[in-house]
C-alpha positions as CSV (number, residue, x, y, z in Angstrom):
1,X,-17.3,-12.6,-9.2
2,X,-15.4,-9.6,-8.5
3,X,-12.8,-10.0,-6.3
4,X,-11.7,-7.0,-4.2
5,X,-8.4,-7.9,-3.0
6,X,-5.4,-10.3,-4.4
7,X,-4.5,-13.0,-2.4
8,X,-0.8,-13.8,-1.3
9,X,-0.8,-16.3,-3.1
10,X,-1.2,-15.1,-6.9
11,X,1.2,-12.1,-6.1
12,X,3.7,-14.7,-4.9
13,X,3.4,-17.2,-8.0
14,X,4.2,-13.6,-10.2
15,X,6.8,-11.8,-8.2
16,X,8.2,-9.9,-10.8
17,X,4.7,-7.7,-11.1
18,X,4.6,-4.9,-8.6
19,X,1.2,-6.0,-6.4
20,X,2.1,-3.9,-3.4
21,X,4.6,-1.3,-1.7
22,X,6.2,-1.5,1.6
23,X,4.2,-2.9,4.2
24,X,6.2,-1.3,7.2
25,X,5.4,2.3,5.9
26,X,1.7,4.0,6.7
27,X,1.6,4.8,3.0
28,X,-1.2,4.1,0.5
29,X,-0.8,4.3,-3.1
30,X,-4.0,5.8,-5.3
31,X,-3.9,4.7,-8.8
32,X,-6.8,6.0,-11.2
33,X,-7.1,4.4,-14.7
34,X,-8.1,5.1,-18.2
35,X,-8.3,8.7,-18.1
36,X,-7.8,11.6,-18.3
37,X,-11.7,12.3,-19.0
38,X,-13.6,15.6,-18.5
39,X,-16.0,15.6,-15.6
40,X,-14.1,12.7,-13.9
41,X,-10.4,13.4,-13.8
42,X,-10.9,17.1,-13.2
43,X,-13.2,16.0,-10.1
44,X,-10.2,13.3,-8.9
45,X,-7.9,16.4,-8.9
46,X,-10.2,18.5,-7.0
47,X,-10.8,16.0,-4.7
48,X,-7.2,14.7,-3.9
49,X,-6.2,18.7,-3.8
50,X,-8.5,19.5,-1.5
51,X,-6.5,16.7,0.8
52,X,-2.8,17.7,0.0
53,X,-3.1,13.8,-1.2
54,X,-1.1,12.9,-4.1
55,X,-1.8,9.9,-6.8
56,X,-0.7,7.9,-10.3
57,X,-2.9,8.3,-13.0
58,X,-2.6,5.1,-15.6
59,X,-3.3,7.2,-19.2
60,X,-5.2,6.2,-22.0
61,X,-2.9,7.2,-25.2
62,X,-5.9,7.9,-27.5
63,X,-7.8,9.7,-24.3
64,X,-4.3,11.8,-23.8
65,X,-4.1,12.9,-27.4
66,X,-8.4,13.9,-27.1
67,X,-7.7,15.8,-23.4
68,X,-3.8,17.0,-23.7
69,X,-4.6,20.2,-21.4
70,X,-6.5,17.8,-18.7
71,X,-3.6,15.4,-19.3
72,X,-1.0,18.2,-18.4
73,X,-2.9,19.5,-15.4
74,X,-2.4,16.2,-14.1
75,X,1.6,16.8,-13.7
76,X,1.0,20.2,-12.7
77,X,-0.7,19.0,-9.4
78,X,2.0,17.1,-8.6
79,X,0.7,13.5,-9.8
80,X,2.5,11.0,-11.6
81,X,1.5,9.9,-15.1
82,X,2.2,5.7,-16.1
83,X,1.3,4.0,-19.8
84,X,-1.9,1.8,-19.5
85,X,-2.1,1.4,-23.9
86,X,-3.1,3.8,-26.3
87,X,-6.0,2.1,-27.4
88,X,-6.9,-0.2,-23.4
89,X,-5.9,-3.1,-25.2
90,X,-6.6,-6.5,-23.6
91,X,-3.3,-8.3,-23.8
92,X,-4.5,-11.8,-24.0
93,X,-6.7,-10.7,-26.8
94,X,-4.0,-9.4,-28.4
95,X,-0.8,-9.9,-30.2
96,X,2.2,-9.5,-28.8
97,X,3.7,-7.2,-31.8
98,X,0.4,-5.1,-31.7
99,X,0.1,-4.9,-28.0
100,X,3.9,-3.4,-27.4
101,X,3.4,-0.9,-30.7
102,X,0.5,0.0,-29.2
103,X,2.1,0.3,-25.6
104,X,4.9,2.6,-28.1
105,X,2.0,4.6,-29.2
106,X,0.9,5.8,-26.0
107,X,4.8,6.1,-25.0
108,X,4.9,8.6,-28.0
109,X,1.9,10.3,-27.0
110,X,2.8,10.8,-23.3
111,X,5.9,12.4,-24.7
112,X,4.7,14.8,-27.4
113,X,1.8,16.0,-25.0
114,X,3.3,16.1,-21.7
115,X,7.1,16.1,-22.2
116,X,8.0,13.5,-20.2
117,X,9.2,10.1,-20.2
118,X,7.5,7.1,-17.6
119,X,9.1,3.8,-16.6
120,X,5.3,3.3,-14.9
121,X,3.0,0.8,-17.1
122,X,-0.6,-1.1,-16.2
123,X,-1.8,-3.8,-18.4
124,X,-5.6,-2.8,-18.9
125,X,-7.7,-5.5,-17.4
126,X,-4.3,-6.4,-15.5
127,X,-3.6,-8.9,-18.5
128,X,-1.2,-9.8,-20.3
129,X,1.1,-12.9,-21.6
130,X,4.3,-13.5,-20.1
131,X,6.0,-12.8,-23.9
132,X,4.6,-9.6,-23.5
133,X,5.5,-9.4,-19.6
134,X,9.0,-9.8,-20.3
135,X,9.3,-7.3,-23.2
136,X,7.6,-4.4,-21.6
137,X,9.4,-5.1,-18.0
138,X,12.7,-4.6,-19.9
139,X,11.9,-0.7,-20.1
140,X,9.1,-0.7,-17.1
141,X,7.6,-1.4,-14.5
142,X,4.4,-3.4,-14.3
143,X,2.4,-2.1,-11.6
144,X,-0.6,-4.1,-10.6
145,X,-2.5,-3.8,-7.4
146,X,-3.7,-5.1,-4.3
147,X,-7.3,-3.6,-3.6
148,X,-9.8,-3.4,-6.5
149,X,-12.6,-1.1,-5.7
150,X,-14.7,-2.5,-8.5
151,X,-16.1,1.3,-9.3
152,X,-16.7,-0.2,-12.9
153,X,-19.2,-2.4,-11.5
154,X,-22.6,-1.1,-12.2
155,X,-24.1,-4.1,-10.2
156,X,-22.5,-3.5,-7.3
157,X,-23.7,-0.5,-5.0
158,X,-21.6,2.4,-4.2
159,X,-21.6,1.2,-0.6
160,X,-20.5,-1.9,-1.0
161,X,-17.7,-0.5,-3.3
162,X,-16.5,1.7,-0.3
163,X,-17.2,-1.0,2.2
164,X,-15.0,-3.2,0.5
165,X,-12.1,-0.5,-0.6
166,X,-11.4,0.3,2.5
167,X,-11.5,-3.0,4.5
168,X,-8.6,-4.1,2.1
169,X,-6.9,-1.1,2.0
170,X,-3.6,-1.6,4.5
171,X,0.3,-0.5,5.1
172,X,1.3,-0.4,1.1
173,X,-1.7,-1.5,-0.8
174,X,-1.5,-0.1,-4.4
175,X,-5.7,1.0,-4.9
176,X,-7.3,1.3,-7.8
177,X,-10.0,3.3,-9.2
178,X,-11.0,4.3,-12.5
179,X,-11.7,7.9,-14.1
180,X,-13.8,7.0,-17.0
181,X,-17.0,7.9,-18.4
182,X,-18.8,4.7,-16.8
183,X,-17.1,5.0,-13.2
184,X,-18.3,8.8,-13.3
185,X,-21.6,8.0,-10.8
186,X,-20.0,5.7,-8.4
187,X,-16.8,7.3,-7.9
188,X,-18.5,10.9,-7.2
189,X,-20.1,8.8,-4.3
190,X,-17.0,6.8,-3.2
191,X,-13.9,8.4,-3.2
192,X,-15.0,11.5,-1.2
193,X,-15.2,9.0,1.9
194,X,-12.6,6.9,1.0
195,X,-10.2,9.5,1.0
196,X,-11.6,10.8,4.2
197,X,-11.1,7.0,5.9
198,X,-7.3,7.2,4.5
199,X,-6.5,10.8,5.6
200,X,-8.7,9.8,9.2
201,X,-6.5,6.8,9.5
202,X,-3.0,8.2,9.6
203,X,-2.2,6.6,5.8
204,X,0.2,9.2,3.5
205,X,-0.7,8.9,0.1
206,X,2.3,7.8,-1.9
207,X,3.6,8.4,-5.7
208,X,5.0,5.1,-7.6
């Protein structure tokens, strides 16, 4: 079952993860993972430009190193760029030596491509072990979330996904969405009005 929003209580047995921002500020913080993609990142940035509204895109190493121009535009709208694995590794399927190289990879890549260093990382799946955990929070910050919109489920209708989104979205939630190849369909018909309910609602959109 996919569960749209994280209750208190997991985010208060794992304080050290980042779940949430500020909840006295009317801020909202977009997220988009797994890109950048042609076709779907390009149509994020059009959308959030159109707005003035600005977002944190988790990268893909491997989809960097296949899109570097895409990747770059990214910065130059005034987004922020954070690690999510060169290779969307699963972290409990993975081990811990060959999950932080790979996290290292992407690291690289982000730097040779784009020039530029980020302390911003998102465990793919939002999993990984608390070995792992502790090495890569040394260096970063692990930035989870509060509201899932499920986008990447194909069972679940658009309208539900928007439904949803935005009945969890509140003072400092961390949203995510994903700009991939299989999100493609259901984002084009969600985050048009979503942005339009955060932009009608008074929320700023806030960098991490």
């Amino acid at each position: 079952m996919l569960i749209h929003h994280v209750p208190s209580i997991i985010s208060s047995l794992l304080p050290q993860l980042i779940w949430n921002k500020d909840r006295q500020e009317r801020k909202v913080y977009l997220t988009f993972d797994d890109g950048p993609v042609p076709g779907v990142t390009d149509y994020v940035l059009e959308m959030l430009d159109k707005r003035k509204m600005k977002a944190t895109f988790f990268m893909v190493g491997d989809n960097i190193r296949k899109n570097p121009m895409l990747a770059k535009e990214v910065l130059t709208c005034g987004h922020k760029v954070g690690n999510h694995t060169y290779h969307h590794l699963n972290g409990f399927q993975t081990k811990e030596a060959v999950y932080l190289q790979d996290i290292e990879k992407c690291q690289e890549t982000i730097g040779e491509h784009l020039g530029i260093f980020t302390d911003l990382f998102r465990p793919p799946y939002g999993r990984m072990t608390r070995n792992q955990h502790k090495k890569v929070n040394s260096t970063h910050q692990v930035i989870m979330w509060d509201v899932l919109s499920g986008d990447f489920d194909l069972n679940q209708p658009a309208e539900k996904c928007l439904q949803k989104t935005i009945k969890y979205t509140k003072n400092g939630s961390i949203v995510v969405f994903h700009d991939q190849v299989k999100t493609k369909g259901i984002l084009k018909r969600v985050l048009n009005p979503y942005l339009d309910f955060v932009s009608d609602n008074g929320f700023e959109t806030g960098l991490l």
